[in-house]
LOPAZA-896449 format. One record per residue (C-alpha): z, x, y. Coordinates in steps of 0.001 Angstrom, whole numbers, plus 500000, padded with zeros to 6 digits. Each point is the difference from the previous one (the first is absolute). Layout:
<recs>
ZXY...
</recs>
This chain:
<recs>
372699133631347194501118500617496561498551502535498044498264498286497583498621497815502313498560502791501824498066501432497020498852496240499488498943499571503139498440503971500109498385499222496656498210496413500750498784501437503494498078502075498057498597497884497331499852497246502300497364502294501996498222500673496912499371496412499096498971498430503380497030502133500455498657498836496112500926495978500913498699499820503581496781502452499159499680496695497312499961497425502792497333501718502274497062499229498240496310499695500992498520497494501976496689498930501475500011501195503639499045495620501036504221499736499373500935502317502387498738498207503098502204498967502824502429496636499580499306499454503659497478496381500841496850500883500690498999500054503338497545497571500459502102497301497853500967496925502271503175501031502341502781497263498725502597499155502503502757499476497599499461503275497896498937502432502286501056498494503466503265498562499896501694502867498594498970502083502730501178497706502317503301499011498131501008503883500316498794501126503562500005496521502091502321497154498470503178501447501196498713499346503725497621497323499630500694498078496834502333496938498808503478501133501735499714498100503402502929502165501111498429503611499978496141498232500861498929502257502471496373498859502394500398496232498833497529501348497239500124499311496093497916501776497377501297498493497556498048496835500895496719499591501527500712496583501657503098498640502128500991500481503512500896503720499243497063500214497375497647503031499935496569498547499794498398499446503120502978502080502047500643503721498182496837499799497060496290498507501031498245499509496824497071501796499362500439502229503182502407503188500042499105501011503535501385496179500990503144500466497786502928501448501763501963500658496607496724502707499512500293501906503269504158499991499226499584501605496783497580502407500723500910500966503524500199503767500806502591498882503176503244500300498076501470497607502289497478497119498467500068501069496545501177497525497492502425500449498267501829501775502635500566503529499465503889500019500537500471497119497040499104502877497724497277498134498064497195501752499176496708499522501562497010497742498282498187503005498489495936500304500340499921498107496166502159497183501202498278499454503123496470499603498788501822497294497446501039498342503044496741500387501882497938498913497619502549496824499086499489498992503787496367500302500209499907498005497229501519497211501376503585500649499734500661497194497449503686499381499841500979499079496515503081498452498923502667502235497936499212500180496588503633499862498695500848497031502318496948497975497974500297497892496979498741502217497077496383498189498112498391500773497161497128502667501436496298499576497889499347502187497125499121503471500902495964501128499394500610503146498769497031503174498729501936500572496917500773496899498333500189501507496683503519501723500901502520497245499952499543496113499718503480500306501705500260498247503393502312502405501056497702502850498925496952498150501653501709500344503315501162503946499666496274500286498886498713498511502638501918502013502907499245503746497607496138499001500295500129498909503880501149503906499954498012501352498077502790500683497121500183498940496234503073499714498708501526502659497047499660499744496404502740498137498288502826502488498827500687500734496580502475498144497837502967501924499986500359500145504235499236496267499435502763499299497877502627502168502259498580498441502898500218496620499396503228499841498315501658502125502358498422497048502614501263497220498087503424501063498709500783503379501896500394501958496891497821502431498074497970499019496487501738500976496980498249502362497513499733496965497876498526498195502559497696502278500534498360500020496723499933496196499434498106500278503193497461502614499450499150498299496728499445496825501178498323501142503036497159501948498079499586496576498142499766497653502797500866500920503036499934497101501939502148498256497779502423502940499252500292500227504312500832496029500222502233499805497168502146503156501154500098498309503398501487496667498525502160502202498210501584501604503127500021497008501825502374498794497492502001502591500120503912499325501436499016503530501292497796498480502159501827498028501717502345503080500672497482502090501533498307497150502288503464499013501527500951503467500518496981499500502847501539496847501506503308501073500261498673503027502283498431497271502234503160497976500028501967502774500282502496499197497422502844501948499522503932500157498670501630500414503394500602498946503293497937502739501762501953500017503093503691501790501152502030500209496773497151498863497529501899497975498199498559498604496599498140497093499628499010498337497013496435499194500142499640500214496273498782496613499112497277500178502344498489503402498412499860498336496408498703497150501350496987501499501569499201501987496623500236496508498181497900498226502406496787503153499521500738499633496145499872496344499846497195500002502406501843497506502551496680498729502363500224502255502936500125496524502230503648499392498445500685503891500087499961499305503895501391496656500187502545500735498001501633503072501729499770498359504140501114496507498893501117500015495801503213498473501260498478497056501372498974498406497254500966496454499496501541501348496407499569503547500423499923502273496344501882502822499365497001502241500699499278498810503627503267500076500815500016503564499466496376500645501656501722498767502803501862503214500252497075501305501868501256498922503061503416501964499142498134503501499825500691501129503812502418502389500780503018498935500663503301501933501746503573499312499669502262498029501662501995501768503054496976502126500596497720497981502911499949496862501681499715497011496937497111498377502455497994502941500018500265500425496240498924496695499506496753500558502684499647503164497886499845498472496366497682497500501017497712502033501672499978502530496880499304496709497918496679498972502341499046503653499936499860499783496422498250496565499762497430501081502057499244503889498097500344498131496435497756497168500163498248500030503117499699503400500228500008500184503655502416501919502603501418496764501272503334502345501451497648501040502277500746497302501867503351499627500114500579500669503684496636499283501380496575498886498727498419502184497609497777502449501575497073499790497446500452496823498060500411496805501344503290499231499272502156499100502625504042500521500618500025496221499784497825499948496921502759502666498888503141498055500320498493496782498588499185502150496511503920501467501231501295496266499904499539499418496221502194502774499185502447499032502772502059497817498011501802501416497225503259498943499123501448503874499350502218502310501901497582502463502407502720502894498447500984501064496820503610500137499342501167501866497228503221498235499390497613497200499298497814501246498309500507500533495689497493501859498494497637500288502452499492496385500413499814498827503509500649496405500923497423497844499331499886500472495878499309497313497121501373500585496583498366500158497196502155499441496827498899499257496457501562497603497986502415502124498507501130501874503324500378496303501073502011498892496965502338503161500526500168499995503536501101495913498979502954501153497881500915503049501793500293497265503285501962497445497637502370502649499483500757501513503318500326496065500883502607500089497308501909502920500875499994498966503729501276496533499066502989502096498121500110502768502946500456497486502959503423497822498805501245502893498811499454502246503232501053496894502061503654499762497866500178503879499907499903499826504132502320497120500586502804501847497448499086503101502229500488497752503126503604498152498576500906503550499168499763500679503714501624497180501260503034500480497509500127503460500760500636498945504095502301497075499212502412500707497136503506501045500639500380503349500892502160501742497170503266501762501807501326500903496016497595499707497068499989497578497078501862502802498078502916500664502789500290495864500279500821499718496738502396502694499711501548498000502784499898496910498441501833501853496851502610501963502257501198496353502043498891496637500931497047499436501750500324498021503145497671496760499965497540501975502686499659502765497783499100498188496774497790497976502063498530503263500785499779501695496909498440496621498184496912499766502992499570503954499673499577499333496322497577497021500330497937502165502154500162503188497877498571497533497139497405498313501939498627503753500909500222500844496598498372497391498697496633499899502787499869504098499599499493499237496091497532497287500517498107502265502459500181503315497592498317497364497612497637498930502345498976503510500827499691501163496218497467496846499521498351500694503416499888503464499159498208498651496897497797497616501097498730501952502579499028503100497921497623497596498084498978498590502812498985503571501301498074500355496413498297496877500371498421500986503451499155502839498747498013498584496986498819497728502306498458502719502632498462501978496983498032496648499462498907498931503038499263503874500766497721499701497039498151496597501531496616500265501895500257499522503479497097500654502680500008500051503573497675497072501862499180498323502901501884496754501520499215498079502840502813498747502223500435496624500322499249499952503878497040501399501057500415502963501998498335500235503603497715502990500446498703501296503267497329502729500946502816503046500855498785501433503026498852503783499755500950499615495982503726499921501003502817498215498426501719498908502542497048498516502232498899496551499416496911498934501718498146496756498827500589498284496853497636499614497263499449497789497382498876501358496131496105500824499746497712502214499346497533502582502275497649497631502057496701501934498819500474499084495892499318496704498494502947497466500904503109499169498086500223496722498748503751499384499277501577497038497765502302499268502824500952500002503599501723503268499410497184502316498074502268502142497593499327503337497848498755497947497634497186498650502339499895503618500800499287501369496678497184497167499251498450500774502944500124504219498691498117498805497158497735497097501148496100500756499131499490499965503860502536502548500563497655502772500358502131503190499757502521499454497099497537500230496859498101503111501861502828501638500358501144499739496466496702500632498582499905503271501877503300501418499131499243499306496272497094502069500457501155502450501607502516500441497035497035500716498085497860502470502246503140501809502032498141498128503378499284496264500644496809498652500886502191499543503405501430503402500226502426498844502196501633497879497693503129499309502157497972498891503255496870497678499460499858499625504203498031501605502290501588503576499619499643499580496374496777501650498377496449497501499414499469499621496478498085502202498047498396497329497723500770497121502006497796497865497536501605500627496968503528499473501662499206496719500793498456499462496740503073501321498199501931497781502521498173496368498923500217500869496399503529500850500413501407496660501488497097497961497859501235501202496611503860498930501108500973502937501631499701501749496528501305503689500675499431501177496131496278498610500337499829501635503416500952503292498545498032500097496956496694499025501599500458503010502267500640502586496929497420498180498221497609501504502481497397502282499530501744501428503422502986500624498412498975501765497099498050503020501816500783502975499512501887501761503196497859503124499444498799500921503419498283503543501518501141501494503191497714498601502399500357496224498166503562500268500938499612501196503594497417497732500485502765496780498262503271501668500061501587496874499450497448498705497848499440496404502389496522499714498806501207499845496454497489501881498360502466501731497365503233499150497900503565500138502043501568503698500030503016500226501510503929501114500079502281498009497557502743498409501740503074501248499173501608497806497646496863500239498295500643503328499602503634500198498999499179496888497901497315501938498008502058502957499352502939497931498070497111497900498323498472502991498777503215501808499239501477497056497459502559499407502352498881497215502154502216496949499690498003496458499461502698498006500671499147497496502705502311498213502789503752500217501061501557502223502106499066503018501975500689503057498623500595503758501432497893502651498002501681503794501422498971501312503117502293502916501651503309499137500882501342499454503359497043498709501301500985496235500557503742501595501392497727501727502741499075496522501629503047497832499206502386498989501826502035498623497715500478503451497412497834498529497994498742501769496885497042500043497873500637499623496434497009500069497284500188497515497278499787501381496226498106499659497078496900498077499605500216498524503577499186503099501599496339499847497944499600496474501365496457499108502172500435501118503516499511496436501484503905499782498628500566502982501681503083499676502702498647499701503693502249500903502373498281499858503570502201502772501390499347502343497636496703498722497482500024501675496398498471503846501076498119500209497256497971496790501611499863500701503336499037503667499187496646498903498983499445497055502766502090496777499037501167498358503260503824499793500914499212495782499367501229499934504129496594498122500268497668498103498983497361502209498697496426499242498268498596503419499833501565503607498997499434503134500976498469502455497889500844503684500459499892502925497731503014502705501144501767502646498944503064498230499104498302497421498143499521502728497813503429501758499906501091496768499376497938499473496956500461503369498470503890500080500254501361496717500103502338499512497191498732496600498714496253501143499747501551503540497910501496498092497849497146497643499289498142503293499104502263501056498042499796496404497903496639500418500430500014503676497943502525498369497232496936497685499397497554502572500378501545502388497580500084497763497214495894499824499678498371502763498170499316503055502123496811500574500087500068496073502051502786500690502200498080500687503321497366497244499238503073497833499427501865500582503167497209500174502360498206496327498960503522498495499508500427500897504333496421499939501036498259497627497225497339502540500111498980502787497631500251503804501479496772501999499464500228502938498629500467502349503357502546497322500739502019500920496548499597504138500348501822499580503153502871497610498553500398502324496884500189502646502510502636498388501759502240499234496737499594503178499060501145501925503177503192497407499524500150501153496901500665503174501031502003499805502712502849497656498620500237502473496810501700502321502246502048497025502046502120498194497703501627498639503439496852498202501066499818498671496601503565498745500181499122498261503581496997498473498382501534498523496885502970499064500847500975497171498301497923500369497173500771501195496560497947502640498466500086501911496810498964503582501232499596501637502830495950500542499857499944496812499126501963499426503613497436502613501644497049497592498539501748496922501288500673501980503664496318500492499693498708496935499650502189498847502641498595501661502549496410499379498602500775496273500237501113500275503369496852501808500961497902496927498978502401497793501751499153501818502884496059499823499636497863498784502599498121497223498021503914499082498345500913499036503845496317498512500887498530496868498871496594500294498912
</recs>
């Protein structure tokens, strides 16, 4: 490490120690003992089959004895209580454990009877889960159908104690669960954490200091108002529609290469823009959907939904020469069902790709009849790069405007031109080239030149042969003189035409390089077969299948003998269709509170986690597809909650007790993701770029790190200038080897579909933020700007501009500590203060000591733990 980053990173260690004590001693504050009671149900509440049973089951028993008829081991489902295999009446005897085999099995001492078996390495019911189960069967053992397999309805209003707290429906519902144990939810939090929070929520970026106090003023006037109006302001935001597609293009896992062998690039562009116009113009989430599985099938299909139907060109895809083209093609399409079924069903339909699910009831046949409507796409299975011209991969529409067309017209006209001049002229050059030939192999041979002839001739007669001779040598030598002439002509004009015709290309390649082009999806004009591939494999046919959908949803109702995506896609969004709004509805939340009301936002089966407010998701659900699948209204009913505007505050024992805060009884407190982070640090710097679209760009990141997986020599090279400040949903993703500065602090690789992140706090997250070169030099930007306010308001200045909040007064001893330690130390090290201002002109050397300073006191709030939390 470099010197100077060493005495940063010595240096912000220390204040950074300092300061977390004074913040998080701020968070723990008192209250009553009634919040710090236990999440769990109490235990005489009614046992419920579907929240407290099924799970169970689903983990321990469903492998063996669930929907896979293939593994089904003692002809006995749990899943179900009726059927020939069903449980009731054969395993489970309601309201009698000692008549219910399943009992004896799962509390059995014999190891040899003891469900789940020992040796499958499941755990064991414990004595918590086997009383839920006890008391579930003496109860009757009421079966009741999967929640997430029902169509969603409107629940009734919510009765709750405190009806004075919110009016909210939303808010009724939290209420409602808080009181059932014996909770109240937190006070609402002040209105600076307000103002970061939401805007950070609704555009990924921090408040400005300006913002701020428009905010605060209008807030302490009317606060209701002030809250709505900002909302409606960040709604509007193009912003906005940056940060919410940065989300979906995680779950579609969107990307700027092939992800497989040589990782070639692919230009997926169009798509990305696309998605942040559709948040900003608020495109109803119904078309969203239908857009992306079937855009191309419109009857007249618009430029837009052409390009949504790039979803289905997300996969990975390898290059040609490096596998079989048929198992490529299984491959693709099996990437492009997995995808379907995570992004707007939100179920792990893969799962049964070579054999019925285990836990949901999807079948391998149910599988390959979703597989069939992505069967038939008139592309190559391979990429080849010969083919390919930036990054577009055959099938691609054009998008020219009308002056792109008008050139692209006259460039054509020419080329015609110059080809129409080329050809006759290429066609005489060759036949002179060819009479050349032939003259060459039958003209006289010469025994005495021209010359020697007519020294001859001079000298003495020339006998009749000989001048008969001379005169056809003559008439030759003329005739070759003549065609080489017209060919040297030929060749000049050739020479000529050609060259312009070279610059005409050229012009004409800059042009079309310069039109918009986007990747979509194109059926073939014969409908491929598909079969159920036996074991998952390629190669193994086994019955054939016609296009559907799994047998336990609502039916498809297609506009013709052969349903197509577009049946598909009307079917996703259908108001019977009982998972597609849910799903959405919970991963907008869950953008919001760090965890969905389903936690397991990716998997709404069996081995997915119940709801926590069940209610309100279905609630949230109806409102969503009854307002027109409004995802702005969606979003600002849920910060216009009373829920949403707690404050996160929480003592020890309240977090132990609701780690991950499920029974929503405070405000959302949780790691930023990290573009959020890097995003924040340009924005705050000055340096962050607004411009919006186009190409991806390469910020730095340490050389030779792309050469390490190619296999091509292929180089990294960072753009310049203002692109390098750009948002980081621009930001280059190549799936070999992601951006390090995002995958550092948990972005996915984009490999797969993903609808959750990790959140982890390590130790080189932090070296990472303390050295990297981009964030150093957005504190150094950051001290330019700091050092030109009066100093006696320089530390006030720094901190709100990064936190939006104002330090106390322990909080500003330790940061005027800090500066002047730095002080100190780079008087004596004019070499650290060369490293730390490079590239930036100042008049004296204190005053490049005082700019070294602030640097590193910059970087010290950058590196903050409420700068990388939300709030």
């Amino acid at each position: 490490m470099p010197p100077v980053l060493m005495l940063a990173a010595a240096l912000c260690t220390t204040v950074l120690g300092s300061l977390a004590p004074i913040r998080s001693h701020a968070e723990d504050v008192d209250r009553k003992s009634e919040d710090t009671e236990s999440v769990s149900v109490a235990d005489e509440s009614p046992v419920s089959f579907s929240r407290d049973i099924r799970p169970l089951l689903s983990n321990r028993c469903f492998a063996c004895h669930g929907p896979d008829a293939g593994s089904r081991e003692g002809s006995l489902r749990l899943d179900q209580p009726d059927g020939d295999e069903g449980a009731i009446g054969y395993a489970i005897e309601p309201h009698s454990v000692e008549d219910s085999e399943v009992w004896h099995r799962i509390t059995a001492d014999d190891e040899s009877m003891l469900m789940p078996p020992p040796d499958s390495h499941l755990k064991p019911f414990n004595e918590e889960e086997t009383e839920l189960i006890r008391r579930w069967i003496e109860s009757g053992a009421v079966y009741e159908d999967f929640w997430a397999f029902q169509v969603p309805e409107r629940p009734q209003p919510p009765v709750t104690q405190n009806a004075e707290w919110s009016a909210q429906t939303v808010d009724q519902f939290v209420l409602r669960k808080l009181e059932s144990q014996q909770r109240r939810p937190s006070e609402e939090a002040d209105a600076r954490t307000l103002l970061r929070r939401v805007t950070f929520d609704l555009t990924g970026l921090p408040p400005s200091r300006e913002a701020i106090r428009h905010f605060e003023s209008a807030y302490a006037n009317s606060p209701e108002l002030a809250w709505e109006e900002l909302i409606d302001d960040l709604l509007s935001r193009p912003q906005f529609g940056e940060h919410i597609a940065r989300h979906w293009l995680d779950l579609v896992r969107f990307a700027d290469t092939n992800g497989m062998h040589k990782d070639f690039y692919r230009n997926h562009v169009a798509y990305r823009d696309w998605v942040i116009r559709s948040f900003n113009d608020n495109l109803p989430y119904d078309d969203f959907v239908r857009d992306q599985i079937a855009g191309d099938l419109y009857p007249q299909p618009t430029k837009d939904q052409l390009i949504a139907s790039g979803f289905n060109r997300l996969h990975l895809i390898i290059d040609r020469g490096t596998a079989l083209p048929e198992e490529s093609h299984v491959k693709n399409v099996l990437d492009r069902v997995t995808a379907v079924g995570t992004a707007f069903m939100g179920l792990t339909v893969q799962c049964a790709q070579c054999h019925d699910h285990k836990f949901d009831p999807i079948t391998q046949k149910d599988f390959f009849s979703l597989y069939a409507f992505f069967n038939n796409i008139d592309a190559e299975p391979e990429t080849n790069p010969r083919q390919v011209v930036d990054g577009f991969q055959e099938p691609f529409v054009r998008f020219p405007t009308d002056a792109q067309r008008a050139e692209l017209s006259r460039l054509d006209a020419e080329l015609i031109k110059l080809d129409q001049q080329i050809a006759p002229r290429n066609e005489r050059a060759n036949q002179i080239t060819k009479q050349l030939q032939q003259i060459k192999e039958i003209e006289p041979e010469e025994e005495e030149s021209d010359d020697e002839l007519a020294e001859s001739d001079v000298a003495e007669a020339m006998t009749p042969e000989e001048e008969a001779r001379l005169k056809t040598i003559r008439a030759w030598d003329a005739l070759k003189e003549s065609l080489e002439n017209e060919l040297g002509q030929l060749r000049l004009s050739l020479a000529k035409s050609q060259k312009q015709r070279a610059k005409t290309q050229r012009e004409r390649i800059a042009v079309e390089h310069g039109v918009e082009k986007a990747m979509v999806m194109k059926e073939r004009d014969e409908v491929r077969k598909t079969f159920v591939l036996i074991r998952g494999q390629y190669d193994a046919p086994g019955e054939e299948v016609q296009r559907g959908v799994p047998g336990f949803l609502p039916p498809l109702e297609p506009q013709s003998e052969t349903p197509s995506r577009m049946d598909l896609a009307d079917w996703m969004v259908s108001p019977e269709n009982p998972l597609t709004a849910r799903v959405a509805v919970n991963r907008f939340w869950q953008l919001f509170f760090g965890v969905g009301l389903v936690k397991t936002s990716e998997d709404f089966g069996n081995q997915g986690e119940v709801p926590s407010h069940p209610e309100l998701l279905d609630e949230l659900a109806v409102s969503f597809v009854e307002s027109g699948w409004d995802v702005k209204a969606l979003l600002k009913r849920i910060v216009m909650s009373k829920t949403y505007r707690q404050s996160s505050r929480a003592t020890p024992d309240e977090f132990k007790a609701d780690a991950e805060n499920r029974l929503l009884s405070r405000g959302p407190r949780y790691r930023l993701d990290a573009e959020m982070i890097r995003d924040q640090i340009l924005f705050s710097s000055g340096l962050l770029s607004t411009r919006m679209h186009g190409p991806s760009v390469k910020p730095p990141q340490p050389d030779g790190l792309w050469k390490a997986v190619s296999m091509t020599g292929e180089r990294f090279r960072p753009d310049q200038g203002e692109s390098i400040y750009r948002r980081s949903i621009y930001t280059f993703w190549k799936r070999a080897m992601p951006p390090p500065q995002m995958t550092i602090l948990n972005a996915p690789n984009r490999d797969a579909c993903i609808a959750r992140r990790e959140r982890t706090n390590t130790p080189t997250q932090a070296l990472l933020l303390l050295n990297e070169s981009e964030y150093l030099r957005a504190a150094g930007q950051l001290a330019q700007s700091t050092l030109a306010e009066p100093a006696e308001d320089r530390i006030l200045f720094a901190y709100e501009t990064v936190t939006a909040k104002l330090p106390d007064s322990k909080e500003v001893d330790v940061l005027q500590t800090l500066l002047n330690d730095l002080r100190d130390e780079y008087a004596s090290s004019p070499k650290l203060v060369d490293d730390l201002c490079e590239g930036v002109f100042v008049d004296s050397p204190q005053d490049k000591v005082e700019l070294a300073a602030w640097t590193v006191l910059c970087n010290t709030l950058y590196n903050l733990d409420i700068t990388k939390t939300k709030d």
